[in-house]
N, C-alpha and C positions, 0 to 999 in steps of 0.2 A: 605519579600520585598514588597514595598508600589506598588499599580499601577503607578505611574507616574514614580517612578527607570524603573519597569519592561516594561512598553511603550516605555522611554527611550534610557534603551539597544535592546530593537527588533527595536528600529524605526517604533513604530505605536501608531497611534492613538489611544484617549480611546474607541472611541466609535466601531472602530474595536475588540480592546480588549477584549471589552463585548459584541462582537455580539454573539447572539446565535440562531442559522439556524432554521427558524421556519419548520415544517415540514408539506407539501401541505396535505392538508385534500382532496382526489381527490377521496374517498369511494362513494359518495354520485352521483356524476357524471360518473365513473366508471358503478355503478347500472342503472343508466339511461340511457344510452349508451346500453350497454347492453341488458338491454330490450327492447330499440328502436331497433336495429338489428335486437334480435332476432322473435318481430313481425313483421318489415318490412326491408326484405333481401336488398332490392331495394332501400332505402333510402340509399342518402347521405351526405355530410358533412351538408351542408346547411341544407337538408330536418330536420336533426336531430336535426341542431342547433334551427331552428325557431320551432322544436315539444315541446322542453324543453321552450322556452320561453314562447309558449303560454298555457303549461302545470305550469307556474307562477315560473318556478326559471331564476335567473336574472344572470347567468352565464357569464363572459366575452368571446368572442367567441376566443379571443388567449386561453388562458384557456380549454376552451372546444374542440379545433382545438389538441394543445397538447397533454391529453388524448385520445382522436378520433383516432392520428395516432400511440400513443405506445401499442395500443390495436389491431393497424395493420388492423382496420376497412374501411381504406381507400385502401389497397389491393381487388381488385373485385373476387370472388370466382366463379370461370366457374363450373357452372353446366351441365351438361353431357346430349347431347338431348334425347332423350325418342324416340327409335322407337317403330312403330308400330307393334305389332305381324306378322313374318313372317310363313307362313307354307310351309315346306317343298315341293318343286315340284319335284318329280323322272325326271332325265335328258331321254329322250327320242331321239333317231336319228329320224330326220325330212327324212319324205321321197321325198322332195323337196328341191330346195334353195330359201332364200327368206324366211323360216318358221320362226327360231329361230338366230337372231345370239346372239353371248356371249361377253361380253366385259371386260377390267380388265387393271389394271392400273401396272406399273412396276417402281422402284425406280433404280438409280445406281448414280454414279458420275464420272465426267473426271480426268484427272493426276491433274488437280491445286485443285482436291476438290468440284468443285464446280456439284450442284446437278441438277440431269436428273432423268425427267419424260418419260415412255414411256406411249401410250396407243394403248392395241392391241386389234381389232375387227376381228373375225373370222366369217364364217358361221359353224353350228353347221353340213349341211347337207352332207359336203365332206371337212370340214377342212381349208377351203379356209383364207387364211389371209387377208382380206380385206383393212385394212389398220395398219400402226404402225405407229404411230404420235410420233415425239420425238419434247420435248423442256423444258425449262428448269422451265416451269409453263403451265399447260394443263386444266384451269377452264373451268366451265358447259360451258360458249359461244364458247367456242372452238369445244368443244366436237359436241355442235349443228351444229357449222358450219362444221365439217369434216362430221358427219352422211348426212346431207344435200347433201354433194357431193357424199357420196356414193352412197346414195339413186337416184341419177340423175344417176350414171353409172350405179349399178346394180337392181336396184327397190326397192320398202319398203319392209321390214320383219313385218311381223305378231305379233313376241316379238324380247323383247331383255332380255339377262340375264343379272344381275347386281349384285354386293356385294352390302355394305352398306355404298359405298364411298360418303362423304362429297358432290363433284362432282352430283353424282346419286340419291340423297334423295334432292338436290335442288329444289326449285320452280321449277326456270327455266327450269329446264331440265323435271321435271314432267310434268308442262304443255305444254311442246313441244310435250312430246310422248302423250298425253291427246288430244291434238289438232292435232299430225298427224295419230291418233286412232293406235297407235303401243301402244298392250300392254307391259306395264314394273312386269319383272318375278324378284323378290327379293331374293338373298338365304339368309338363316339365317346365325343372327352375329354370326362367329367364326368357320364356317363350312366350308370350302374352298373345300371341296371334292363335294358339293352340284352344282360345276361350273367348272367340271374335266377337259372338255373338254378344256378351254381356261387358265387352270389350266397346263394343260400335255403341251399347246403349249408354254407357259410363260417359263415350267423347259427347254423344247429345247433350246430354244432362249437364255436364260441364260447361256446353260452350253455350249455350241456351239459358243456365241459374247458376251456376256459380263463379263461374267468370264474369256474367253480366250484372253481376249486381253488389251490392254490399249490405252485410248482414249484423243488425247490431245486437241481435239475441237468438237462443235457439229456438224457440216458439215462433219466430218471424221466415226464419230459415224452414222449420215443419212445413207451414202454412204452404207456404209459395211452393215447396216442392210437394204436397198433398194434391196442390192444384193444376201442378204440371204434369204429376201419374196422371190424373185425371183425365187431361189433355192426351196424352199420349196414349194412354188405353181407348177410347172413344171417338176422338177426333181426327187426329194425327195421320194422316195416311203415310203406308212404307211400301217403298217401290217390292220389298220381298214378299209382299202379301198382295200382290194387284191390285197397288193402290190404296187400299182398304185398312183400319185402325184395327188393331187386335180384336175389339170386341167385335167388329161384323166381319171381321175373318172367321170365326170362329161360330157365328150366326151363319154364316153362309157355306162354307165347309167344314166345319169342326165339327168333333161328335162330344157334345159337353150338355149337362142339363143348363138350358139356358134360363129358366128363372133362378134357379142360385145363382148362376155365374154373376146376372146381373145386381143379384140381392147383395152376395159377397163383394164386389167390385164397387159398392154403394157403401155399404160397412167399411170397407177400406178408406173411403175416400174420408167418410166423415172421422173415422177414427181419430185422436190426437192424445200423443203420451203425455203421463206427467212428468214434470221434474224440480229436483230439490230448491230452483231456485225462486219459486214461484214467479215463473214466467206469466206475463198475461195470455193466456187464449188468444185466439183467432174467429171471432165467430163469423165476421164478414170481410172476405179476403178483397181487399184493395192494393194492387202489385204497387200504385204510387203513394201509397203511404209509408215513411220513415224507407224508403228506399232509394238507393243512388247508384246512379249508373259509373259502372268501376271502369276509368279513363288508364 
């Protein structure tokens, strides 16, 4: 059959008929891509484009754009920050308050899903829960602004103990404790026993409110844990205090002015943040209201 029958009956053109698909030569550009990477991680599309041009190949930059992104070069590759060597500090009970507190962060989420930060500061030296900040994002400025207030009601601590949180390895937050001469105590990555103390207060808190229950908003989730510090500073006995809840450890052997303590620990309780989404308040906490025990 002649070409012009066979165009004919398919309905095409000759010059279709006789195309035949050249195949991209991209070896050459591929290698230089390549090597540009892999000496300079940090380059991109541009950088690469004008490294090759003035390395003398006359490359079209659609061309060069093309291979650049099937080689997935235009995907950024997070490198993992580098801490510093931490060494181990033995946890010591401070024989005052004010020496060491401990701090540590908590994850959960409400019934619609959506995700809750907690962050709990204790003193190391009778167990005291200083504060538990919830919200639903708790960056280093936050962090600085609640230490701030605490530091006005109960004074500055000497150290603070910290993981290796994002939050905690910040500038910010270093030069804060730099500038308000609070040394910051590191544990090593992946040791969680090295920060027991606010370690042991974290599994309470969990297996006590937020495993037990279900939370349909953040103002309901404040409440209930407003009224468990409450709980747990005043009532709560712990076998490392003989018996006794923070605050009449600290009535009984602590050297601490005790009408602030108790003024402060009163302020705290009533305290409740605000937030964007005009959550109702709490004025009268009822643990069986809009609550349900999580099966």
């Amino acid at each position: 059959m002649s070409c012009r029958k066979a165009c004919k009956i398919m309905k095409l053109s000759r010059t279709v008929f006789h195309y035949n698909h050249a195949v991209k030569k991209d070896e050459q550009v591929i290698e230089q891509l390549n090597e540009l990477a892999g000496r300079h991680p940090g380059y991109g599309f541009w950088k690469m484009y004008d490294s090759l041009r003035l390395g003398g190949y006359r490359y079209n930059h659609k061309k060069v754009y093309r291979i650049y992104t099937s080689l997935k070069l235009n995907l950024r590759r997070r490198h993992k920050r580098r801490l510093p060597s931490r060494v181990s500090v033995p946890i010591e009970i401070p024989a005052t308050m004010n020496n060491t507190w401990s701090m540590d962060y908590m994850t959960d989420a409400l019934h619609n899903g959506r995700r809750v930060r907690i962050l709990n500061i204790i003193d190391d030296h009778n167990r005291q829960a200083l504060a538990m900040e919830i919200d639903t994002s708790i960056p280093s400025i936050k962090v600085i602004e609640r230490l701030n207030q605490l530091i006005e009601m109960h004074g500055k601590p000497l150290k603070i103990r910290t993981d290796n949180g994002p939050e905690f390895i910040s500038h910010r937050f270093m030069d804060w404790c730099h500038k308000s001469h609070i040394q910051l105590q590191f544990i090593q990555p992946g040791k969680p026993m090295q920060n027991s103390l606010i370690e042991r207060f974290n599994g309470s808190y969990r297996k006590e409110i937020l495993d037990a229950y279900v939370f349909y908003s953040l103002a309901e989730l404040k409440a209930i844990t407003n009224h468990w510090m409450y709980e747990y500073n005043y009532k709560r006995p712990h076998d490392a205090l003989r018996s006794l809840p923070p605050a009449m450890y600290v009535l009984k052997y602590g050297k601490h002015d005790i009408n602030n303590f108790s003024k402060d620990m009163f302020t705290t309780f009533q305290h409740t943040d605000t937030h964007d989404d005009d959550e109702s308040s709490y004025d009268n906490l009822n643990t069986n209201t809009n609550l349900e025990l999580a099966l």
